[in-house]
N, C-alpha and C positions, 0 to 999 in steps of 0.2 A: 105180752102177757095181758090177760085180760083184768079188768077189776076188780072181779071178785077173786080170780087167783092173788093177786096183787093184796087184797085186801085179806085174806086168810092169810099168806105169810108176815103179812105183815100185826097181825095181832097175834098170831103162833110167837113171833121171836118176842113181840113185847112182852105176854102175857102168860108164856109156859116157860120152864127152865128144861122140864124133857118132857118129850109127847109119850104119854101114857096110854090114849085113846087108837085104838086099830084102825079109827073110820079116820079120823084126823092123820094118823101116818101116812092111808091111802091115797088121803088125797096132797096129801104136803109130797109124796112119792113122785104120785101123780104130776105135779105143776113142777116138780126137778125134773121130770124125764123129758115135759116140753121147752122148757129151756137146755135140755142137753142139746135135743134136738135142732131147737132154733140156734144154735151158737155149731154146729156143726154144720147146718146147711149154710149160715152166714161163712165158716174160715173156710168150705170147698168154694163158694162165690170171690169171698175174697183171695183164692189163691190162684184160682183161675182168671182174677182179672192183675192183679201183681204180679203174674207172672211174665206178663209181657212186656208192665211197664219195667221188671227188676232186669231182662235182656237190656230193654232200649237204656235204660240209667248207666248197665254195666259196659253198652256195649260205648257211650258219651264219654264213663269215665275213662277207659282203656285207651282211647282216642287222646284224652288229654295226656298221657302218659302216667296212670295210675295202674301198675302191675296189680295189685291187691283186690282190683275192681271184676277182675272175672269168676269171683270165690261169688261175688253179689248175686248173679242171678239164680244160683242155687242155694242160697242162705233161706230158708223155712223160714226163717223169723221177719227178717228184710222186707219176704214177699207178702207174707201177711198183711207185715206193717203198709206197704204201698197200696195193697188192696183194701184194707181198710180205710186206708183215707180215701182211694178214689170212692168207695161205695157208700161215706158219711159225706159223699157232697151234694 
């Protein structure tokens, strides 16, 4: 998000209790449609790189004698989670 988006939400939440103004909803609309955006194209990144590590994790635990662990590499959440850390490094 840029700084002026940044900066318009952030005096929107200080300083209105509800937006009354049409230009002001447009553009608060606005700067939520690129954060949907940007947090969609981040959880396809992240799921597509968690998913390889949630196989290799699932396929380690199974090995050690963890039955429970082949549910992992298809856990949505799991993968997220793995893909996320790999792509905050």
């Amino acid at each position: 998000m840029n700084r002026i988006d940044r900066a318009t939400i952030d005096l929107t939440i200080r300083c209105v209790e509800r937006v009354r103004s049409a230009t002001l909803a447009r553009v608060i609309v606005g700067i939520v449609e690129k954060i949907k955006d940007a947090r969609e194209g981040f959880l396809t990144k992240a799921e597509a790189v968690g998913r390889e590590h949630a196989k290799r994790v699932a396929e380690l635990a199974l090995s050690w004698g963890n039955m429970r662990a082949s549910d992992w590499k298809n856990d949505l959440r799991f993968i997220r989670y793995l893909g996320a850390m790999s792509l905050s490094e």
